[in-house]
N, C-alpha and C positions, 0 to 999 in steps of 0.2 A: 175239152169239155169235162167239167167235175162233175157227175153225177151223186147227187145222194142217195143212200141205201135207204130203202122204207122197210122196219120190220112187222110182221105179222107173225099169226098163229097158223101151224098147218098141221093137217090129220091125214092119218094115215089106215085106213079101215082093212084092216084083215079078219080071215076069216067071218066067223057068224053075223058079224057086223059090216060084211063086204058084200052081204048072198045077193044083192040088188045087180048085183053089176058081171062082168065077165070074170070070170075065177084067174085068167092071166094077165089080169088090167092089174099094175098095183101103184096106184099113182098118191100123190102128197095133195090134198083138198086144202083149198084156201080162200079166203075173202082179200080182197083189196083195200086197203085204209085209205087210199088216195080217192078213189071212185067209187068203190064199194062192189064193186064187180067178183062174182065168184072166178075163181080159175082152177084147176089141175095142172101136174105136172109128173113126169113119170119118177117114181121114185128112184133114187142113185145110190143112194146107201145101201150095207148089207144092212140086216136085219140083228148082229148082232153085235153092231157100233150104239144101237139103243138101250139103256140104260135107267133101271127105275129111280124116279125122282120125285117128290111131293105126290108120292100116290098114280104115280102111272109112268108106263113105260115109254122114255124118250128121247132123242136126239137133241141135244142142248146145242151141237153146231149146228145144225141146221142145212140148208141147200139155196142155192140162188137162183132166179127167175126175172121175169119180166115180165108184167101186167100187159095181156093181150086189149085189153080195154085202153088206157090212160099213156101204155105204153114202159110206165115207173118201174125202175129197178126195184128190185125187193130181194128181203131176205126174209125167207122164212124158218120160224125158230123163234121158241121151241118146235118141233116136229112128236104130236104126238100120237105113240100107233094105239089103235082102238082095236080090241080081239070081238067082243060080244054084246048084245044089248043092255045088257045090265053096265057094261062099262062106258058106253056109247051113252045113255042117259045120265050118268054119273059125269061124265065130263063135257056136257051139255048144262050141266047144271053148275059145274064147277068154274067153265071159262065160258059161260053165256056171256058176260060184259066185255071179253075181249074177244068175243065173235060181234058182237054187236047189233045194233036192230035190223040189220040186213037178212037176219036167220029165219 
């Protein structure tokens, strides 16, 4: 069976931008393109395989998953990490359209 890869976007919240959540969670946030279903996943990468690019720091290879909803392989990627609020709205505002009206 051929599987096709569905790519999306994934964020990555650390620090000031992470304070909602357990300080030893560090997982990769994502939407689903297939179903539109939000997902996690625990992050695999170190932290310093990330890479500033178009104005933020991140993983161009990305990680691979599978939508708990739909079930759809995915690739997520770019992977990008978020440190603080100002940067969290900043790229809210920058890949709104590839997060999509599910946000």
């Amino acid at each position: 069976m051929n599987r096709q890869l569905i790519e999306t976007l994934g964020v990555r919240y650390t620090g000031r931008a992470a304070l909602d959540r357990d300080p030893q969670e560090d997982l990769v946030e994502f939407i689903c393109p297939n179903c539109g279903q939000r997902g996690t996943k625990s992050a695999r990468r170190d932290r310093t395989r990330y890479h500033f690019t178009d104005g933020f720091v991140q993983d161009l290879e990305g990680e691979l998953t599978t939508c708990r909803g739909c079930r759809q392989a995915l690739r997520v990627a770019p992977v990008v990490m978020v440190h603080d609020e100002n940067e969290k709205r900043r790229f809210t505002a920058v890949f709104s359209e590839a997060l999509g009206a599910n946000n």
